[in-house]
N, C-alpha and C positions, 0 to 999 in steps of 0.2 A: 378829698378835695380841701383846700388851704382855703380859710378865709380870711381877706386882705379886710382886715378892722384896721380904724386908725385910732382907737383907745382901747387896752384891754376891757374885761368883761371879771366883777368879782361876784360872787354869788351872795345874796341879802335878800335872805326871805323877813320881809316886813308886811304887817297891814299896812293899807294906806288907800286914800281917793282918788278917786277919776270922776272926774265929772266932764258932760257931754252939751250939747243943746239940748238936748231931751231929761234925763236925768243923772242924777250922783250916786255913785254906790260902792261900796269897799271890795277891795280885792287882795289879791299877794303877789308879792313884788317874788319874782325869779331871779332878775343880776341885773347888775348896773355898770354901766358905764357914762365918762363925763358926757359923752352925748345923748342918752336917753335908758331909757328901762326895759325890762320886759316884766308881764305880769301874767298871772291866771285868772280868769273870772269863767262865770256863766254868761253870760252878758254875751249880745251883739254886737259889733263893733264896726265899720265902715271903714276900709284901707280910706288913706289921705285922709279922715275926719279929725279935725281939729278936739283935743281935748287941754283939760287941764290934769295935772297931777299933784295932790298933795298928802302933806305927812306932818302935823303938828308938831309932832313932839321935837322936833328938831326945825320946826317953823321953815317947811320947805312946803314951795310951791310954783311951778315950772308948767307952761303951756307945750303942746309940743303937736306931731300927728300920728297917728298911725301908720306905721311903714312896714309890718308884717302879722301874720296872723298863722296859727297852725293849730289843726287838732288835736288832740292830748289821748293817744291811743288807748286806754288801761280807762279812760274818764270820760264818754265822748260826749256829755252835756258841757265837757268845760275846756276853754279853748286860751289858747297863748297867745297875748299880743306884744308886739314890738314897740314902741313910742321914741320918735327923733328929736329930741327938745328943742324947742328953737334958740333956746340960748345954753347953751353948754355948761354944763355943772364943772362949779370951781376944784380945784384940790382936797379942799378942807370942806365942803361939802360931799366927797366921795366920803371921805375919811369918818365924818359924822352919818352915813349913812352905812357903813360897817361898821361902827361901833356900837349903832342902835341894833343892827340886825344880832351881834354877839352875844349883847345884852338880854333880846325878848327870844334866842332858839335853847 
């Protein structure tokens, strides 16, 4: 099956935050695109709950929600979530977020 995305997807495994209304806690970034992330944690998560997303080192920090979630076969304390930013990550912010990922694998 074809998935109709309208920004590619590059893969950047990074640390980085999430933080919820309940608490903050680090995770790993799976791929990115200009409209949002995917990540792995243990953590519980709530389709549609508001989160934020950040990453110092390149002083990035973007709100967004949660718009998908999957189990992780091989891992099954630890689960993949989707995040849809509500403001769309610029050019030169995909750019600085594969060049951080190149850098720390």
């Amino acid at each position: 099956m074809k998935e109709n995305r309208k920004f590619s997807r590059y893969k950047a495994i990074l640390h980085f935050a999430v933080k919820n209304q309940k608490t903050s806690f680090n995770c790993i970034s799976y791929d990115i695109s200009k409209c949002g992330v995917s990540f792995l944690t243990p953590e519980d998560l709530i389709l549609k709950e508001k989160v934020s997303i950040s990453y110092p080192p390149i002083k990035f920090i973007r709100e967004g929600f949660i718009t998908s979630e999957a189990v992780i076969p091989n891992y099954p304390k630890m689960k993949k979530y989707g995040v849809e930013f509500e403001k769309h990550m610029s050019h030169e912010e995909v750019i600085d977020f594969l060049k951080a990922s190149e850098t720390t694998n």
